[in-house]
N, C-alpha and C positions, 0 to 999 in steps of 0.2 A: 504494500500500500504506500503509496506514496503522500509526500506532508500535502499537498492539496486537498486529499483524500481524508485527511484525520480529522476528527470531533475536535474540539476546541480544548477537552480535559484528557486528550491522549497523548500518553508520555513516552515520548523520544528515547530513543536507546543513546549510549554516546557515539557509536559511529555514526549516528544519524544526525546528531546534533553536530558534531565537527564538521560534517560535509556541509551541513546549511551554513556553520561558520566560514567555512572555509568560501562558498558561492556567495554569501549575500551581507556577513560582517564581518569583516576583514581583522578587522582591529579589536575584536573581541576574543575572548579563549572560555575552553572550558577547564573548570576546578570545581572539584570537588561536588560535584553533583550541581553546580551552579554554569550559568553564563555569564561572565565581568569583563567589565570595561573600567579601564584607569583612565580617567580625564585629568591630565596636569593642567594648574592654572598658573597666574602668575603672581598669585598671593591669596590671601583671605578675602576681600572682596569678592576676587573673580570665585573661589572655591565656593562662596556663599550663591553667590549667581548660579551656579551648576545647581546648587542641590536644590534652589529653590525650582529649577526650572523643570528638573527630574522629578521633584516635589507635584508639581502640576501636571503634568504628565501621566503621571504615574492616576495621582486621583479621578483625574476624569476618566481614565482608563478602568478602573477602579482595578487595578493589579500592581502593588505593591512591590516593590525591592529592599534589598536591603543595600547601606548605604557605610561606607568607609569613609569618613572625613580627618583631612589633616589638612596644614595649612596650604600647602600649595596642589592637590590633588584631592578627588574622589573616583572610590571604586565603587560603581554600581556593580550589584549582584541580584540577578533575575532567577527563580524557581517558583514554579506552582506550588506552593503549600497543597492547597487541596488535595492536586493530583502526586504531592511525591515525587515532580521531577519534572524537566522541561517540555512545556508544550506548545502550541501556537500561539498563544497569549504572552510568553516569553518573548519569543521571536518578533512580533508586532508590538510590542512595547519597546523591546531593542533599536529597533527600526525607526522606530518615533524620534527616540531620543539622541541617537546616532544625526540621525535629520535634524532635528532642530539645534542642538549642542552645536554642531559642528558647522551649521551654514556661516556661508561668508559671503554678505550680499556684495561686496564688491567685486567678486568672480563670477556676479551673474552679465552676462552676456546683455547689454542695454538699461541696466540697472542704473537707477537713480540714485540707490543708495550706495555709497560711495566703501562701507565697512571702518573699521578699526584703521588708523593709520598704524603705518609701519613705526613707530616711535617708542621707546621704552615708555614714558610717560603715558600710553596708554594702551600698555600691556592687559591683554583677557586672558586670553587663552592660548595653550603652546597647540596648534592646530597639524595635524598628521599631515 
């Protein structure tokens, strides 16, 4: 069966989970029965901007992660509680947050918004 094919509360084996790592979030890994991402920032500020933003995310999503905070980094960690392990509710919360975290309106092609200047002084985020 392939993950198109799965109920929303059907859990991932890890070869399964690694392959969709590997095709669709690059920059994420699996541990420990989990799926994480390390977002380095460039201080407390920026680190508080992440969690609030995964904070929001996550709520209206209503699937929860757990959260690593230190001064210049967070690690998000995704698992279904319910189900005991990862499932498409993972992956599409992943995905969310990968998208928003990491946009840079100034690489959009005709954008208006111009993004973060290249300048220490107005350091966010260490961007992949």
């Amino acid at each position: 069966m392939s993950w198109r094919e799965r109920k929303h509360e059907e859990v991932y084996s890890d070869q399964e989970v690694q392959k969709r790592i590997e095709d669709e979030l690059p920059h994420w890994y699996l541990e420990n029965g989990w799926i994480r991402r390390k977002y380095k920032t460039s201080g407390w500020k920026s680190t508080l901007m992440v969690v609030n933003t995964v904070g929001h995310l996550a709520e209206a999503a209503f699937h929860h992660p757990d959260l690593t905070v230190s001064y210049a980094f967070v690690i998000v960690k995704l698992m279904n509680h319910a189900a005991k392990g990862i499932t498409n509710k993972d992956f599409e919360l992943a995905r969310k947050i990968e998208d928003v975290i990491m946009w840079q309106p100034g690489k959009e092609e005709g954008s208006s918004l111009e993004g973060t200047p290249d300048d220490p002084r107005f350091k966010y985020l260490k961007y992949d």
